[in-house]
Structure formats: C-alpha cells, structure tokens
Gaussian input, Z-matrix of N, CA and C with variables (Angstrom, degrees):
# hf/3-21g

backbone

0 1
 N
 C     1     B1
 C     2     B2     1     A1
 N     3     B3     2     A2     1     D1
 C     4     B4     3     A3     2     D2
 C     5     B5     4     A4     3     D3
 N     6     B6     5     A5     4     D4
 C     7     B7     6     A6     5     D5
 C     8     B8     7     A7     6     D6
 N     9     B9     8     A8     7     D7
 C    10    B10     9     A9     8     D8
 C    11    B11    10    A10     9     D9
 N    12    B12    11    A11    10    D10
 C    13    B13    12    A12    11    D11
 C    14    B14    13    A13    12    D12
 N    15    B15    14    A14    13    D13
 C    16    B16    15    A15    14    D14
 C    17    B17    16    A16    15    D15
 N    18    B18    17    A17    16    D16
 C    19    B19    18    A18    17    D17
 C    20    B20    19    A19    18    D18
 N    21    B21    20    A20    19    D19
 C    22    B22    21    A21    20    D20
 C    23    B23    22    A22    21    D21
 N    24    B24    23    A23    22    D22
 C    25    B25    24    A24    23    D23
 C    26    B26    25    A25    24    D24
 N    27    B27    26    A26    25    D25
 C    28    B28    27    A27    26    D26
 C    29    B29    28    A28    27    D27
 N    30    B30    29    A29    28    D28
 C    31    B31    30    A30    29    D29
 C    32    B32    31    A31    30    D30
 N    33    B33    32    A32    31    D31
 C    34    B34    33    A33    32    D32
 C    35    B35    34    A34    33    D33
 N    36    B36    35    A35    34    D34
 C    37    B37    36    A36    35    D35
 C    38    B38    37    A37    36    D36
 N    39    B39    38    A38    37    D37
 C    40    B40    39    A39    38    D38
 C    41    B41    40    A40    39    D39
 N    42    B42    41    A41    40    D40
 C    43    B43    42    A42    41    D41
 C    44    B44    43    A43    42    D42
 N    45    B45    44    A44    43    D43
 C    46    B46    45    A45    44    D44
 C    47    B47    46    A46    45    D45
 N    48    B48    47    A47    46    D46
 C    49    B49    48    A48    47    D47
 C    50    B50    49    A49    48    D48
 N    51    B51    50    A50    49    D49
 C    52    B52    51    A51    50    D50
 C    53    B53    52    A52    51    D51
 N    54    B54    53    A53    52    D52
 C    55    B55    54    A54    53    D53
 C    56    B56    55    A55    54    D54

   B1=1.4756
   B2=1.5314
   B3=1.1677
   B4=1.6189
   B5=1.8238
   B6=1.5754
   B7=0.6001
   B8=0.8610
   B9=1.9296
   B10=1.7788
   B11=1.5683
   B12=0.9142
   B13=1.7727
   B14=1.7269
   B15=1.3620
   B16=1.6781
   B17=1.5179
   B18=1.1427
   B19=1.6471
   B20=1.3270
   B21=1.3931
   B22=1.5480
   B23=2.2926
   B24=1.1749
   B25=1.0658
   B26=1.7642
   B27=1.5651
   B28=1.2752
   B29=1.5923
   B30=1.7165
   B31=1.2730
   B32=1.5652
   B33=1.4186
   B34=1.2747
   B35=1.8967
   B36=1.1743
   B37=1.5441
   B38=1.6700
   B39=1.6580
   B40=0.9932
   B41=1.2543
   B42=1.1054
   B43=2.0259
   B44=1.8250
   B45=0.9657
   B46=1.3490
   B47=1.7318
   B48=1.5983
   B49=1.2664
   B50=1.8507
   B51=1.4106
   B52=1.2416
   B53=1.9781
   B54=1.7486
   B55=1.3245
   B56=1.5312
   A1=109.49
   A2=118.22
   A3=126.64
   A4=106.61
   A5=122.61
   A6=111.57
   A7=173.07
   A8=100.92
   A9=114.58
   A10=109.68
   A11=123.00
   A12=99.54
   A13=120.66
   A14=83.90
   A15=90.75
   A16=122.13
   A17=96.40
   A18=121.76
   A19=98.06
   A20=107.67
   A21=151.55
   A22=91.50
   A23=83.76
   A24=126.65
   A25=102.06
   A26=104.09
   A27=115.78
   A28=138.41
   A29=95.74
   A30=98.69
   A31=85.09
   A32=126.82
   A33=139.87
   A34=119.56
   A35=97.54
   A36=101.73
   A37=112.47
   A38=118.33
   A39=126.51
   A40=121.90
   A41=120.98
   A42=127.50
   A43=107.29
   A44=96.95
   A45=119.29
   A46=104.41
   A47=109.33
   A48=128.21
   A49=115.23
   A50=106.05
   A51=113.86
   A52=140.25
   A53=77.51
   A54=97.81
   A55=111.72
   D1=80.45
   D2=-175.94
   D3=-104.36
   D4=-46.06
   D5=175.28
   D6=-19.57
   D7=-66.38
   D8=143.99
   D9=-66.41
   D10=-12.88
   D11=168.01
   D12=-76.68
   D13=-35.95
   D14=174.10
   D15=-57.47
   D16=-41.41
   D17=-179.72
   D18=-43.69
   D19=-74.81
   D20=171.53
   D21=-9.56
   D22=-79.21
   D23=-171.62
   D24=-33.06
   D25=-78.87
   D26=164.62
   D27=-33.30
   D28=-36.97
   D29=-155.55
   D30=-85.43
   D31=-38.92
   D32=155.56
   D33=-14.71
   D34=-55.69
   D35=-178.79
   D36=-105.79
   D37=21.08
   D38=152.81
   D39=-98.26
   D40=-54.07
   D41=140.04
   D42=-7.70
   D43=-66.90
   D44=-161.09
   D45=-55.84
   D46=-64.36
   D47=171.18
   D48=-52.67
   D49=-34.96
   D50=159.37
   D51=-45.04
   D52=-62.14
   D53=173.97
   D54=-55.23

C-alpha cells in the first residue's frame, strides 16, 4: 500500500509549490 501515501505525498508538495 504505497500508493495513497505517495499520492498523499505529492499532493503535499504541490500545495506547497503552490503556496
């Protein structure tokens, strides 16, 4: 089960890159 963490993960350092 990596997936949703990855996801997790991504959506995390797209937020981020956003901000």
């Amino acid at each position: 089960m990596g997936s949703l963490f990855e996801y997790f993960l991504f959506l995390c350092i797209f937020f981020s890159k956003f901000s």
